[in-house]
N, C-alpha and C positions, 0 to 999 in steps of 0.2 A: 504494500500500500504506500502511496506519493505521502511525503512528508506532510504538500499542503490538506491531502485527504483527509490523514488523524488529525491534524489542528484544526479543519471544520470541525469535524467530529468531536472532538474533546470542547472545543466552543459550545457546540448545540447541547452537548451533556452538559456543561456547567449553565450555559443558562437558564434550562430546565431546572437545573438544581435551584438558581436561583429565583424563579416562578414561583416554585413548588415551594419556597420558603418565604415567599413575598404572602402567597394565599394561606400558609400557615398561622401567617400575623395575622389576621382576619376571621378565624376558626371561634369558636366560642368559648374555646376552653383560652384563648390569650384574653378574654375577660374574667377570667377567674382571677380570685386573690382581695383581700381588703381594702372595702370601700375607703374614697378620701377621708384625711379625717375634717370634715365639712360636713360631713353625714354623721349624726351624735344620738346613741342609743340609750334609753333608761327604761326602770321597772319601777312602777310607783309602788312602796310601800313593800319593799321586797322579803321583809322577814316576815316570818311563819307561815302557816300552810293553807292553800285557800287559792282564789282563782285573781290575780293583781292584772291592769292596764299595762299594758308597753308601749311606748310611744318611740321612732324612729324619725326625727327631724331632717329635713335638708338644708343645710344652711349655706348653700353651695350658689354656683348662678346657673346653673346647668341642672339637668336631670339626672336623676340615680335610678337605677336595676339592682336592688339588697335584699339581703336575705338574713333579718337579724337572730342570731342563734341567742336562745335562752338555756344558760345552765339549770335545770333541774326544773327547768319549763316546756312550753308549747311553741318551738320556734314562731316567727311570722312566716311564711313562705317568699317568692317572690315576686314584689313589690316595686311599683317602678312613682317614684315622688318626684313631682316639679318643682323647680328653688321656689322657697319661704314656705312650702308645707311640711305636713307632719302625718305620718302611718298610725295609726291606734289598733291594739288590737288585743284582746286577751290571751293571755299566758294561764295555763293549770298548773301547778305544781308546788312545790316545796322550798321556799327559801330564795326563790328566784332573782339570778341575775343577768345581765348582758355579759354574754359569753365571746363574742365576736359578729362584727357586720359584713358580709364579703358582697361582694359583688356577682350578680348572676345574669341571666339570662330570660327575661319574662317571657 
């Protein structure tokens, strides 16, 4: 095979390669991982056992896709909030706190 053959050839493989990592970033899973912190989670009244409010605020200027996790609660599922509102939603469980808020996919 001509020199210039495989240097086409290893060209079209690496830009493929590079395509195919360009659409990578794009994939839903390069939105996974922990909301900004401009998205601020709490449990009203979280000690003892009984059913307490969770409220998930944006304080952001842009929209969020969260998913706020309650320890020893009823997660919120996911929730997608416009800047200056707030998610409410009840929690069941035991002692309940904001475990983490990550980002998902509505």
């Amino acid at each position: 095979m001509s020199t210039f053959r495989t240097r086409l050839i290893s060209g079209a493989v690496a830009g493929l390669a590079l395509t195919a990592g360009t659409v990578g970033l794009a994939s839903p899973a390069a939105a996974a991982g922990t909301a900004p912190p401009c998205v601020i989670g709490m449990v009203d009244g979280a000690s003892g056992p009984a059913a307490k409010m969770a409220y998930v605020s944006n304080k952001c200027d842009f929209n969020v896709a969260v998913d706020m996790v309650v320890s020893n609660g009823t997660d919120s599922g996911c929730v997608t909030i416009s800047p200056g509102h707030q998610y409410k939603f009840r929690t069941w469980g035991s002692n309940q706190q904001v475990f983490a808020i990550n980002n998902c996919q509505p």
